[in-house]
N, C-alpha and C positions, 0 to 999 in steps of 0.2 A: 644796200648793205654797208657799204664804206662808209656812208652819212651816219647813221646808226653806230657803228665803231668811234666814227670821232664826236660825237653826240655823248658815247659812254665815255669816252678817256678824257672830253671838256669835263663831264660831272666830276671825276674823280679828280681830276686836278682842282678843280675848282672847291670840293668839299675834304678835300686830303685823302690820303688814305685810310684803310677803315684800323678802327683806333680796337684791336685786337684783345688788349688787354680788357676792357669794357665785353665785347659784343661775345666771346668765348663763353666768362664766366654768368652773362644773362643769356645766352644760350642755352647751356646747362641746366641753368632754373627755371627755362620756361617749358625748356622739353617735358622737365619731373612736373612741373606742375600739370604741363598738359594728360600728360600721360595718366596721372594721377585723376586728376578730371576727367578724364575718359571711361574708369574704372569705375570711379566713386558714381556719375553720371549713370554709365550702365547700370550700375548695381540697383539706383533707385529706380529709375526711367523706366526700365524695362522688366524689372521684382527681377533681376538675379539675384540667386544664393550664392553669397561665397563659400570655397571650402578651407582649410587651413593653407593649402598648397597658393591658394588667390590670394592670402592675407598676405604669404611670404611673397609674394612677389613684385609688392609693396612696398616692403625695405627699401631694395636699393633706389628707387626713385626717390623716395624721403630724404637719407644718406646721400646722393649726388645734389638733389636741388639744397640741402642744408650747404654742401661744398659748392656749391654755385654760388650763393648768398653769400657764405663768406670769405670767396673770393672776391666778391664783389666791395667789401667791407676791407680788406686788408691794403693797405699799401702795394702799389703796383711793383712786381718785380718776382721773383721766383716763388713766392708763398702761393701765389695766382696760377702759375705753372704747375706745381705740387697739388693743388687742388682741383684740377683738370685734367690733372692723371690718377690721381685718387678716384675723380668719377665715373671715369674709363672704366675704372678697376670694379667700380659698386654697379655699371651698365653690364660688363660683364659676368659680374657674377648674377645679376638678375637674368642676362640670359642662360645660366645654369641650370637656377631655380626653375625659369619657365620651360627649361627643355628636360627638364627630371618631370615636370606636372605632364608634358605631353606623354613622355612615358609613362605614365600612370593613366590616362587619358585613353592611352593605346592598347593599353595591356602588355607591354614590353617588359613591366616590370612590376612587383606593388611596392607600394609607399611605405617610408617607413614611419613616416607623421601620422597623427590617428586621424586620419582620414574615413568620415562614415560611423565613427563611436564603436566603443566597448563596452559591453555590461562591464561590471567589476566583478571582482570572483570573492567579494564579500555574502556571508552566508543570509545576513539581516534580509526578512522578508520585508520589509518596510521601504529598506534602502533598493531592492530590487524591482517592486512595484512605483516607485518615484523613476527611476529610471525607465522603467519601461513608460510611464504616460510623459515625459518629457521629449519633444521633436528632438530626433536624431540630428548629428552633423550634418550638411553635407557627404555624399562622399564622394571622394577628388575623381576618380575615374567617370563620373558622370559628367557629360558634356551638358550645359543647358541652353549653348545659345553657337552657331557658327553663321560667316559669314563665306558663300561660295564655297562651301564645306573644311573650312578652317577653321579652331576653335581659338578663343582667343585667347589660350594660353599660348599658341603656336604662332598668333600674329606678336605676342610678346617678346616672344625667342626674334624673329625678323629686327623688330623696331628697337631689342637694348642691344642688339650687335651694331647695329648704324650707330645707333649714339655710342657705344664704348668707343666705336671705331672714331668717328668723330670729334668725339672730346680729345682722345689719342692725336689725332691729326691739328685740333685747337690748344694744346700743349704744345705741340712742334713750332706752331703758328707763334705762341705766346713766348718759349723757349729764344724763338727766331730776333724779337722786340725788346727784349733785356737787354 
């Protein structure tokens, strides 16, 4: 175990310390992109429907890896910091999003996005019959896929709290290196 210890403290002196202002904001981008990936992947791979509550939950992964890119892009120094708390801020509020879909998911609540479709209350038989032979939305309280009886809107809520929390903690890191 000792050898091992000084085995890691050789590498790190030998290769410096790890260079924060870098590994923070491609953190960030790789997580959104993964995550994204994972979604996008599912969606095809396996014929999941999304519903609108899935599309929103989207955003902030787009919104934080764009703030990951352009931190990555700016001159090092507080813009980098500011943009790693921004992420936080778009990891967090995606896990809103995903834990308003569980609620909808649960029944704890209904949605208030159109979730599932609406006829219109137009009186035109024409425009009612188009409607009616057009496939319905989704709707958000239907689960179509869980893993160990979790759905993955609920694995969503888990995974953008680590990263809000994370990126919060790669701010403090970045904050620390100015």
């Amino acid at each position: 175990m000792a050898a091992q210890l000084e085995y890691m403290q050789g590498m790190l002196t030998k290769y410096g310390p790890f260079d924060w202002q870098r590994l923070v904001p491609l953190a960030i981008l790789g997580a959104s992109v993964g995550a994204l990936a994972v979604a996008y992947s599912a969606e095809v791979a396996l014929s999941l429907e999304t519903c609108v509550l899935c599309l929103y939950q989207r955003v902030p992964y787009v919104l934080a890896g764009v703030l990951g890119l352009a931190a990555l892009l700016v001159p090092r120094g507080r813009l980098r910091t500011t943009a790693a708390v921004a992420a936080g801020g778009a990891f967090l509020t995606g896990a809103g999003i995903a834990f308003y879909h569980v609620g909808v998911e649960q029944h704890w609540w209904a949605s208030a996005a159109s979730c599932g479709g609406d006829l219109s209350q137009g009186l035109n038989v024409q425009h009612l019959q188009q409607q009616l032979l057009e496939k319905p939305p989704k709707a958000c309280d239907e689960v179509d896929w869980m893993l160990f009886g979790v759905s993955m809107a609920t694995y969503n809520v888990a995974a953008s709290l680590i990263l809000a929390v994370a990126s919060l903690w790669g701010a403090s890191r970045l904050r620390e290196t100015t």
